[in-house]
C-alpha positions in Angstrom: -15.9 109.3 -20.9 -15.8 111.3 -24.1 -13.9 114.6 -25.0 -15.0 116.5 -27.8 -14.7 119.9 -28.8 -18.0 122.0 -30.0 -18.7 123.2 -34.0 -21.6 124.8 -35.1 -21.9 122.9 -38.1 -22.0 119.4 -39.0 -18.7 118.1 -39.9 -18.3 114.6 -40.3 -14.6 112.8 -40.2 -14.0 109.9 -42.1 -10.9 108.2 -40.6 -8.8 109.5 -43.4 -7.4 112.1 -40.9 -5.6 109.0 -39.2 -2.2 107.7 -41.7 -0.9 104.9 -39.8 3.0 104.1 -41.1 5.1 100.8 -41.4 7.7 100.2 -38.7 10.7 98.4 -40.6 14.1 98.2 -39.9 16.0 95.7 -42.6 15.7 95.5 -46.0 15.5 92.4 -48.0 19.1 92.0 -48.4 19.6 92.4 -44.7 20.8 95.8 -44.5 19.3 98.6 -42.4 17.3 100.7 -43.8 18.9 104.6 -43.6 18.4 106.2 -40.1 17.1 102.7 -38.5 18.8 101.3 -36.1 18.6 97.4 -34.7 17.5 96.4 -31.0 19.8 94.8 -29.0 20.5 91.5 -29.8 22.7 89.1 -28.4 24.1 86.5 -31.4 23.1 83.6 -29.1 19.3 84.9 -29.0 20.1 85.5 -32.9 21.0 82.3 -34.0 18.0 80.9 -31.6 15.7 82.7 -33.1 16.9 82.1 -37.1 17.1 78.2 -36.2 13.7 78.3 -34.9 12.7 79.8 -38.0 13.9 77.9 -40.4 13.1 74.3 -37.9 9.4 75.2 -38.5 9.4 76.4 -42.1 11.5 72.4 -42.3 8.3 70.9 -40.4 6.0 72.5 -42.0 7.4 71.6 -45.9 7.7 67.8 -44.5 4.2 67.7 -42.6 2.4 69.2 -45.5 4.4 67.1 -47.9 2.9 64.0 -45.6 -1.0 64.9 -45.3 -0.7 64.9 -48.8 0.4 61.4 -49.0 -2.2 60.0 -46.5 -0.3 60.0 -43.4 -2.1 62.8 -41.8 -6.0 63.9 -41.9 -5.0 67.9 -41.9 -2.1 70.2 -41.4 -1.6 74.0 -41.6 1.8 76.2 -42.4 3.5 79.0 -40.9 5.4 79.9 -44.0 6.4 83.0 -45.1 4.8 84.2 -41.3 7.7 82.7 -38.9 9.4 86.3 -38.5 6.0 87.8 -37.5 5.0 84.6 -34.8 8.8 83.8 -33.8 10.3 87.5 -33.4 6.9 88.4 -31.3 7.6 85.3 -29.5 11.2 86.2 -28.7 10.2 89.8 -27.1 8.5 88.0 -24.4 9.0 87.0 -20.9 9.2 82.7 -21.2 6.7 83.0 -17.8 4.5 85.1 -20.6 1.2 83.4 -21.7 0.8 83.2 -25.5 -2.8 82.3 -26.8 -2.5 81.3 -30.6 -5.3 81.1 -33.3 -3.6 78.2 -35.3 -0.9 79.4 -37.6 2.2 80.3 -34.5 4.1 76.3 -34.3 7.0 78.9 -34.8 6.6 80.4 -31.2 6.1 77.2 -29.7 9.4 76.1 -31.5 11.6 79.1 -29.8 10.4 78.0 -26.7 11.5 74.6 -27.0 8.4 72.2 -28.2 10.3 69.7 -29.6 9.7 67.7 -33.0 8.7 64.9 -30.9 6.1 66.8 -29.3 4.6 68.5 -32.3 4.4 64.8 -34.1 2.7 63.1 -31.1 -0.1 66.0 -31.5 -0.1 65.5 -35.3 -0.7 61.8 -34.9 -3.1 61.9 -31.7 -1.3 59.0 -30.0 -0.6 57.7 -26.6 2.0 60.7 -25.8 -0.1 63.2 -26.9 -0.6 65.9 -24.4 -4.3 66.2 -25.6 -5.0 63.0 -25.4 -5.9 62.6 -29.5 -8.9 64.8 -28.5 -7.8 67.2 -31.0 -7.8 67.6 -34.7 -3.7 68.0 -36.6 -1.7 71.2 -35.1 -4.1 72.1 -32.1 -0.9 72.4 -30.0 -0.8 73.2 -26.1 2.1 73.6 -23.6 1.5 74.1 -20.3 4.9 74.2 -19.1 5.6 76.8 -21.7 2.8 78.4 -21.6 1.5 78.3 -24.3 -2.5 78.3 -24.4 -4.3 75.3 -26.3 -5.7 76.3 -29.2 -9.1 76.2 -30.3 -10.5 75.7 -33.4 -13.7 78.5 -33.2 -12.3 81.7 -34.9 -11.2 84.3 -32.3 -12.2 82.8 -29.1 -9.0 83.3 -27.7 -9.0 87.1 -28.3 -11.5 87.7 -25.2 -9.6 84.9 -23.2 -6.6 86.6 -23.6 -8.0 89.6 -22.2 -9.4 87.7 -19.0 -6.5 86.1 -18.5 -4.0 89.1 -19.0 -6.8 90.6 -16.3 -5.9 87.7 -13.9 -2.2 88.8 -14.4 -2.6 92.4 -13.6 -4.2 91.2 -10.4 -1.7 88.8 -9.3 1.1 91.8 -10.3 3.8 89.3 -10.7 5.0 91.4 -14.0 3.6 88.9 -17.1 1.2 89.8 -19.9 -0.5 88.2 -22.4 0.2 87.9 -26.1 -2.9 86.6 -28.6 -2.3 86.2 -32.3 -5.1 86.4 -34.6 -5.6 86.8 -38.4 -7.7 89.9 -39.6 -10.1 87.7 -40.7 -10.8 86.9 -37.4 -10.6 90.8 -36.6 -14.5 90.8 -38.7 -15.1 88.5 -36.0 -17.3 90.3 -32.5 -14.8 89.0 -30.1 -12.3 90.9 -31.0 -14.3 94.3 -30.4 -15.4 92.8 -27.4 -12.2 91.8 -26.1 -10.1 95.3 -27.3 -13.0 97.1 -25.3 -12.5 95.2 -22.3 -9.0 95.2 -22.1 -8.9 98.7 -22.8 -11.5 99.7 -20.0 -10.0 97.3 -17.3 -6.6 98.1 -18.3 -5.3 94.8 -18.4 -1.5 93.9 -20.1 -2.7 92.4 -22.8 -0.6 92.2 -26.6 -3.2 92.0 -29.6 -1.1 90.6 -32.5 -2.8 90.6 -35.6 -0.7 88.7 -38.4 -2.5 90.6 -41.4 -1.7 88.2 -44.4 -4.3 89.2 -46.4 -6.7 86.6 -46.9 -9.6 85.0 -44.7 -8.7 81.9 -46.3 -10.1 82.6 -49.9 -11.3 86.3 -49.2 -8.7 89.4 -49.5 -8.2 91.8 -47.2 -9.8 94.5 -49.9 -13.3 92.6 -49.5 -13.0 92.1 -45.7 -12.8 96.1 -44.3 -12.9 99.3 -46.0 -10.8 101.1 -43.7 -7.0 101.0 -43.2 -6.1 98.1 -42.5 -7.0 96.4 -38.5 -4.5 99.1 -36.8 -7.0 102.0 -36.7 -9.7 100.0 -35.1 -7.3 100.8 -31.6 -8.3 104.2 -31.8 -11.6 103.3 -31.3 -10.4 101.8 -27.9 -8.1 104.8 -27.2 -5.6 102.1 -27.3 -1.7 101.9 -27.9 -1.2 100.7 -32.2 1.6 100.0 -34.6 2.0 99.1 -37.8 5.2 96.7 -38.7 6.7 94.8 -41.4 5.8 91.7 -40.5 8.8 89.9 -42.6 11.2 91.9 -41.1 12.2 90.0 -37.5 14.3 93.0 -36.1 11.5 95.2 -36.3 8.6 93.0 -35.0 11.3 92.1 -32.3 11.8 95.7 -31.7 7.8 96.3 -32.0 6.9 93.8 -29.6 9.5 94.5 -26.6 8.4 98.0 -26.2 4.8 96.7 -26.3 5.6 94.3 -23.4 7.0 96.9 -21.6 3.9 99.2 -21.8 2.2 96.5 -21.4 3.9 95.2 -17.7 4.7 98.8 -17.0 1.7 100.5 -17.9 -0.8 98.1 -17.4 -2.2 99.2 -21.2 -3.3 97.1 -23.8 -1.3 96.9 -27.2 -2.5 96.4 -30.8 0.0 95.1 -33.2 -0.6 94.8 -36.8 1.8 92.8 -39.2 1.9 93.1 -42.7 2.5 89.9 -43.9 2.0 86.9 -46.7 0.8 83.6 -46.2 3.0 82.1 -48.8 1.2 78.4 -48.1 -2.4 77.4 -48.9 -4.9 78.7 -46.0 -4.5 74.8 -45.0 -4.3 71.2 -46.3 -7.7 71.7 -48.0 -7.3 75.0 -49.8 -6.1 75.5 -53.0 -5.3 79.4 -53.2 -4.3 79.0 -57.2 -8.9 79.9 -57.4 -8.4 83.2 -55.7 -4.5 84.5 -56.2 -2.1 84.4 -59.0 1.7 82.8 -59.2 2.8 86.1 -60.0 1.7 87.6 -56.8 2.7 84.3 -54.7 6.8 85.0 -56.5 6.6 88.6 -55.3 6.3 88.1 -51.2 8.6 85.0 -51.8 11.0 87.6 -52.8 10.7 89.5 -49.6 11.5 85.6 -47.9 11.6 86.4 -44.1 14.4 83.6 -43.5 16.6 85.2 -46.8 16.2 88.2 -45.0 17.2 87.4 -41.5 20.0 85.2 -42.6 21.4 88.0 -45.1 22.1 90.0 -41.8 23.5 87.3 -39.8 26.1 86.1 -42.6 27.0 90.3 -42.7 28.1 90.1 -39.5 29.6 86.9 -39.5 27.4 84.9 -37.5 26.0 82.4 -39.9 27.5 80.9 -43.2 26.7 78.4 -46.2 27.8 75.2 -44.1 26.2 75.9 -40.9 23.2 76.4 -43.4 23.5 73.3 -44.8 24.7 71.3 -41.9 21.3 73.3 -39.9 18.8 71.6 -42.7 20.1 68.2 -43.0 20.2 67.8 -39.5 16.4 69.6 -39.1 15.2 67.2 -42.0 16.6 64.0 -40.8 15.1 64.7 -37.2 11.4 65.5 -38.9 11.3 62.1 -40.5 12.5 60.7 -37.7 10.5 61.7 -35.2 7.3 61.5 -37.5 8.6 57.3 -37.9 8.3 56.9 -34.1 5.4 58.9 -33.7 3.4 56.6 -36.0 4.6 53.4 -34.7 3.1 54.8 -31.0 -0.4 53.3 -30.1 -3.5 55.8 -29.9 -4.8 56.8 -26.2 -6.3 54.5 -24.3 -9.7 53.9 -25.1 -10.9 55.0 -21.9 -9.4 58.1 -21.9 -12.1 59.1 -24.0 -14.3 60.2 -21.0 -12.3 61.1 -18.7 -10.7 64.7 -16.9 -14.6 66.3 -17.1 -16.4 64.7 -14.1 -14.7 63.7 -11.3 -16.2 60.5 -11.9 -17.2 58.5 -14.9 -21.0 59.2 -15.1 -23.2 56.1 -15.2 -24.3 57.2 -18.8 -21.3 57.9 -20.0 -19.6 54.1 -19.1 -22.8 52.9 -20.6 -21.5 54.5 -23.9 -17.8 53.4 -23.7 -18.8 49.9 -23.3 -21.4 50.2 -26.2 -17.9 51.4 -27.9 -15.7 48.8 -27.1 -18.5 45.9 -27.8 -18.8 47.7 -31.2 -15.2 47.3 -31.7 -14.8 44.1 -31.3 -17.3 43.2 -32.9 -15.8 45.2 -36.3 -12.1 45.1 -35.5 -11.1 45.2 -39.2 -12.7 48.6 -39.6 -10.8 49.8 -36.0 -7.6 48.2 -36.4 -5.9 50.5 -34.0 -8.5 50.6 -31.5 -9.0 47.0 -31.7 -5.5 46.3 -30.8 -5.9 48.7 -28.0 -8.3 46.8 -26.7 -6.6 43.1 -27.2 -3.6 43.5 -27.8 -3.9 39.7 -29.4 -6.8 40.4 -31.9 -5.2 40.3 -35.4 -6.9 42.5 -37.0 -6.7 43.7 -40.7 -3.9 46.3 -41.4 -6.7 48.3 -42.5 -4.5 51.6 -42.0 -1.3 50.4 -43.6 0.8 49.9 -41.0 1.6 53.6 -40.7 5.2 52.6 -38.4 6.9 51.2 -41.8 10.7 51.4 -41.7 10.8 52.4 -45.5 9.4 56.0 -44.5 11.6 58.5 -46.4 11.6 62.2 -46.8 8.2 62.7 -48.1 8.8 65.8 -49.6 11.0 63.8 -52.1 8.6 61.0 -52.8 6.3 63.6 -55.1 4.0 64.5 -51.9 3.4 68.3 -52.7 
């Protein structure tokens, strides 16, 4: 259905009609800013959501610190993005499903995903929920609902909007959050999935952490237009703009998109102007395509300094719970990260397995090809071999990656 009123000589629009503004509510050195005001906000949900914060900015210092040194084959950081992923997270429903692109350990972390967890992931091994199908920081809860992710750009944006669908019919008052980058906006899912969502009217949250790059690429190269945010009007769909280093307001943001969502049954585009303060990943080196003095800019506008500058003015937080907060956080990384590594990889069977209800013919004839190559080359498999025989001695090949010495890596030189 299209409404349109009638000219009588061509006039063609732009999109520069359409000024889309910045939600914010605190400044950098925690105050409001003049007229705003700051959603309701209990200091226990506070604290929660400043610890998980900071406990994922600490994991993801550490974990990068220890790909660097060998100990893992890839990692990505949330940093300088945990008040855009962990205040969204914290406006939801815990029943609500979230469907992540890759950068959003923060939400999993205010849920509850403990460091254990997250390190038996990281390392593939034996308590791994994914069975060490997965490459590094492809995370999955179901108890916390929290989607797996998937490693092809934006496939989760459609998902989400199926899924959200399934919701609306089952009416049990949930909806759907999906976090994307706008690179993955350039992507044809996400049309796809904003013009099904809209259509079907399905309570759905599109939250697109704008950080401005596609890995190496700026946001200046990617779109011409504004921004992601005035692609919703092409939907007829519900939009705002928000600081996306300021928690209060993406808290704030996100709540009353929930409840339009659940309410309403309407679909929600979110946009947050953010920074990713880290390289794009383990493999990127961002000094080829931005310069320190940019990077020292958004580290000024620090979404933890921010957060916590408010919390210490209303006497909720101070230097020694700070302190006392990272040693703690620290010494439970390494920790963890030293009992992960010591734990033995899945089974080798488990390799092909949960598809068919039974192992197929061909695909035994391939495991056993496996394990006859493995023992045949158990220096080269040290881990696998030992899965196998528990009694082959095979070569440390790997380094014995349980070593008591383990210390912080992050002060051993890694970054």
């Amino acid at each position: 259905m299209t409404t349109t009123q009638d000219i009588y000589a061509p006039r063609f629009l732009s999109g520069d009609e359409f000024s889309i503004p910045t939600f914010r509510l605190l400044r950098q050195d925690g105050t409001l800013h003049e007229g705003a005001e700051a959603p309701a906000l209990a200091r226990d949900q506070a604290l929660r959501i400043y610890r998980a914060m900071v406990a994922t900015r600490v994991m993801d210092e550490r974990m990068m610190a220890a790909q660097r040194q060998g100990r893992l084959s890839f990692y990505m950081q949330c940093t300088g993005e945990e008040a855009a992923v962990i205040g969204a997270a914290a406006a939801l429903d815990d029943a609500d499903m979230i469907m992540a692109q890759y950068r959003e350990q923060g939400a999993l972390v205010y849920r509850g995903f403990s460091y254990d967890e997250f390190m038996n992931q990281l390392f593939g091994n034996e308590l791994d929920y994914g069975k060490g199908r997965q490459m590094p920081i492809h995370y999955g809860s179901r108890k916390l609902h929290y989607m797996t992710i998937s490693s092809p750009l934006a496939t989760q944006i459609p998902q989400a909007t199926g899924y959200a669908y399934g919701q609306k019919l089952a009416g049990d008052g949930h909806c759907t959050i999906v976090f994307f980058g706008e690179g993955a906006a350039s992507e044809g899912d996400f049309h796809a999935a904003l013009n099904m969502a809209a259509v079907h009217e399905v309570p759905v949250i599109f939250f697109c952490r704008n950080n401005g790059y596609a890995i190496s690429t700026p946001s200046i190269e990617q779109f011409a237009a504004d921004g992601v945010a005035p692609r919703a009007f092409g939907y007829r769909m519900h939009v705002l703009r928000v600081d996306g280093n300021d928690v209060l307001a993406v808290l704030a943001a996100t709540r009353e998109a929930r409840r339009i969502a659940v309410e309403q049954n309407k679909p929600v585009l979110i946009e947050a102007m953010t920074y990713r303060l880290a390289a794009h990943s383990s493999s990127d080196d961002p000094s080829g395509y931005r310069s320190k003095k940019e990077e020292e800019a958004w580290r000024d506008k620090d979404p933890l300094q921010r957060l916590k500058h408010w919390l210490v003015a209303r006497d909720w937080w101070d230097d020694d719970e700070e302190k006392a907060l990272q040693e703690t956080l620290r010494r439970e990384v390494l920790e963890t990260m030293k009992r992960a590594e010591k734990r033995p990889p899945p089974p080798l069977d488990s390799l092909v397995t949960d598809v068919y209800a039974d192992v197929t013919p061909a695909l035994q004839r391939q495991l056993d090809r496996l394990k006859t190559h493995i023992r045949l080359y158990p220096e080269a498999y040290p881990r696998g071999a030992r899965s196998l025989d528990p009694d082959v001695k095979a070569r440390e090949a790997d380094g014995d990656a349980g070593d008591d010495s383990v210390s912080d890596p992050v002060n051993q030189g890694g970054e």
